[in-house]
C-alpha positions in Angstrom: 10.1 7.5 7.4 7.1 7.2 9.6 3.9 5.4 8.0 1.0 7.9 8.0 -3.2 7.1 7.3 -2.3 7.6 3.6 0.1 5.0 3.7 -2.0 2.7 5.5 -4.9 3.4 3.5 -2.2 2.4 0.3 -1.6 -0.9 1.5 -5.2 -2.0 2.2 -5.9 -0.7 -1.6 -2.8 -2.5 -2.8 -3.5 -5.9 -1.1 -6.9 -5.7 -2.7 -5.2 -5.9 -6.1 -2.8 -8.6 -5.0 -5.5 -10.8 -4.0 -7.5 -10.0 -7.1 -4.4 -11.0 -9.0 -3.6 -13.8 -6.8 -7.2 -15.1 -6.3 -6.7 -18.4 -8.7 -3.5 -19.4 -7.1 -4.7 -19.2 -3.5 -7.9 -21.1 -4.7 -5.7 -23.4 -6.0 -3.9 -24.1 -2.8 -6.9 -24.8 -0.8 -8.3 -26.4 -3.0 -5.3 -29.2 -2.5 -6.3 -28.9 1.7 -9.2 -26.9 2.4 -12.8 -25.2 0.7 -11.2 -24.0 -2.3 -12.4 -20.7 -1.4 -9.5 -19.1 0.0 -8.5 -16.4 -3.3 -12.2 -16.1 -3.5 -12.9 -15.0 -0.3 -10.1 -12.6 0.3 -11.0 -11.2 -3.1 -14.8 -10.4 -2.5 -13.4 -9.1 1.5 -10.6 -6.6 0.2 -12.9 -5.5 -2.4 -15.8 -4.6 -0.2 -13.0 -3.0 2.2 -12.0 -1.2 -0.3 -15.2 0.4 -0.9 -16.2 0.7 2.4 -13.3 3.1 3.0 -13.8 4.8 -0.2 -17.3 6.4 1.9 -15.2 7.6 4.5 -15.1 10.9 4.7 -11.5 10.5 6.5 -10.1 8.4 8.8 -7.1 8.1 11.2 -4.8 4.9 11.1 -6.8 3.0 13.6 -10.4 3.8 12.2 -8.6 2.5 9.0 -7.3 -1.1 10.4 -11.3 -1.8 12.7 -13.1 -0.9 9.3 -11.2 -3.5 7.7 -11.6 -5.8 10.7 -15.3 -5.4 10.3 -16.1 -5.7 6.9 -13.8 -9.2 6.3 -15.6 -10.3 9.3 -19.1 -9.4 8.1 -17.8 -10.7 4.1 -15.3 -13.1 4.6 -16.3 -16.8 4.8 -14.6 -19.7 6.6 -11.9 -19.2 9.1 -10.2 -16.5 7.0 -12.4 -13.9 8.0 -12.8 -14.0 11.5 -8.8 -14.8 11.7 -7.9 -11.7 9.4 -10.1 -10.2 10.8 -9.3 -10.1 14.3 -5.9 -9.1 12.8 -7.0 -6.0 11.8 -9.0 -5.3 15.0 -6.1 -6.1 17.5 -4.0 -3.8 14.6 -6.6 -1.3 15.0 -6.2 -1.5 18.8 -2.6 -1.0 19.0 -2.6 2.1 16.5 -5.2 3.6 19.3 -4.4 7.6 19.0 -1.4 7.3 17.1 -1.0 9.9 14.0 1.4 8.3 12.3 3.8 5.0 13.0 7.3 5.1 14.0 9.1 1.6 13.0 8.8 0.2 16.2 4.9 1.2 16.2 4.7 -0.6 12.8 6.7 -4.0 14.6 3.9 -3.7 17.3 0.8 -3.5 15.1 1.9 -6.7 13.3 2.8 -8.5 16.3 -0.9 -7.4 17.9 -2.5 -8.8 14.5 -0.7 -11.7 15.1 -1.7 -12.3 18.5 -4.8 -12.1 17.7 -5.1 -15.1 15.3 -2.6 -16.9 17.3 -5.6 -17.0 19.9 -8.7 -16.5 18.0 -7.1 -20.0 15.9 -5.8 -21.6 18.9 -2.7 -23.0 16.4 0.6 -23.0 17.4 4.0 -23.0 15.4 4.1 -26.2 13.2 0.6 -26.6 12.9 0.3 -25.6 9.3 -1.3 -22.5 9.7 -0.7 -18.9 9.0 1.1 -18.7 12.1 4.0 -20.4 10.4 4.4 -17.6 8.2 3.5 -14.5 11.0 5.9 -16.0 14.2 9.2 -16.3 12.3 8.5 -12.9 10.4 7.5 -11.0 13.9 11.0 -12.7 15.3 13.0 -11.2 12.6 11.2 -8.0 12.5 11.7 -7.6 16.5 15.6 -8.7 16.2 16.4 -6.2 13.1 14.2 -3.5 15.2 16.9 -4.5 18.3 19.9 -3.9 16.2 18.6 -1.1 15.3 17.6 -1.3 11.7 15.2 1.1 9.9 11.8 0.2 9.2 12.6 -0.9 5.1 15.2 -3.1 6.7 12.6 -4.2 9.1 9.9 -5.3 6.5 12.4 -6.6 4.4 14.1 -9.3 7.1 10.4 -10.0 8.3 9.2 -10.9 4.9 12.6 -13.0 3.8 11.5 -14.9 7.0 7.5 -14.7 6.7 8.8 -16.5 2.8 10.8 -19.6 4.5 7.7 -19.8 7.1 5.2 -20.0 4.0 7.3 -22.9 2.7 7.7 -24.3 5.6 4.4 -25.5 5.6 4.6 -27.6 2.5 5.7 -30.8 4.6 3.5 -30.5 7.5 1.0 -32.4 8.5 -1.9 -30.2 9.6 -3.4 -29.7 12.8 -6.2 -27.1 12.6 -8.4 -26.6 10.0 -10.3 -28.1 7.0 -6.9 -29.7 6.3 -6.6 -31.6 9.6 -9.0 -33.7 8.6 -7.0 -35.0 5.4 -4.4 -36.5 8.0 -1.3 -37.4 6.4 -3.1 -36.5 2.4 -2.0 -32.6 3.6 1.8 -33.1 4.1 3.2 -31.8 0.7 1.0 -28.7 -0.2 1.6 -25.1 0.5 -0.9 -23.7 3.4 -3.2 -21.2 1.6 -3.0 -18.8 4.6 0.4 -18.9 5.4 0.4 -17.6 1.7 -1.9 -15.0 2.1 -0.2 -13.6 5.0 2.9 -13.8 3.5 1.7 -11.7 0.6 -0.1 -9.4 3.1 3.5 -8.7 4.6 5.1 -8.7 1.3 2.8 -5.7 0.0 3.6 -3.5 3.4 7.3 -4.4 2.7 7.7 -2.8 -1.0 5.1 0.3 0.1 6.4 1.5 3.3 10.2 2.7 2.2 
């Protein structure tokens, strides 16, 4: 089944409630490494997405992803916002003129958000980052797109391995970030935004069947 604007429009409502719900327990991880502003920012930046779009009159897929990019980048402290946000914005870019998203458009969008924070971050895999959650979930979701699975199956496999990568980053040391500068004091606590983006897949996963 294809996702369509509706269904995009569904999962940026739905992650706005999972980070609401969520916004103590991400706090709570960066607090360990970081601001302890992590669930708090999300919160306020999915909420004022959320109303943003709400005074759309409509919107197509792509006007959808780049009005998310711009309001977390314009609401969103720290290096959430302009990492999630350039997300959306490279998401926004590879949905350009597409009416609805075959499975292999949806492996594509994820892997251009991806891209994105890979270089807006400069991080790379082991770093402790969110990237340790996004690279092993877009490696599963483009080998279960190769063997030809459907896009549930897709989002499933990617978020199975998006999970390991988020807990992954529990015995890192960190490398970029507030939590860098604790040195070895960050090696035993769960990266905040390897969480969020694990969530962030997770939501997509149990929507788009």
């Amino acid at each position: 089944m294809p996702v369509h604007p509706q269904d995009v429009l569904g999962w940026l409502d739905r992650l706005q409630q999972v980070y609401a719900e969520n916004k103590a327990w991400l706090t709570e991880l960066d607090a360990a490494i970081g601001d302890a502003d992590h669930g708090i920012n999300l919160d306020r930046g999915f909420t004022a997405v959320k109303a943003e779009i709400a005074r759309l009159p409509s919107a197509d897929i792509s006007t959808l992803l780049k009005t998310a990019a711009t309001v977390l980048i314009r609401t969103v402290g720290g290096a959430s916002g302009p990492l999630y946000g350039t997300f959306f914005l490279r998401a926004s870019a590879a949905c350009a003129v597409k009416t609805e998203l075959q499975a292999t458009d949806v492996v594509a969008m994820f892997q251009a958000g991806a891209e994105g924070i890979q270089q807006r971050g400069k991080a790379e895999p082991g770093d402790k980052t969110m990237l340790d959650t996004w690279l092993p979930a877009l490696q599963a979701m483009r080998q279960a797109l190769e063997a030809g699975a459907n896009l549930p199956g897709i989002l499933q496999q990617g978020t199975a391995a998006a999970e390991a990568g988020m807990v992954s980053t529990i015995p890192l040391l960190a490398r970029k970030g507030r939590a860098s500068y604790l040195g070895a004091r960050s090696v035993g606590h769960q990266d905040p935004g390897a969480t969020s983006s694990y969530l962030m897949l997770k939501v997509a996963a149990g929507l788009w069947q």
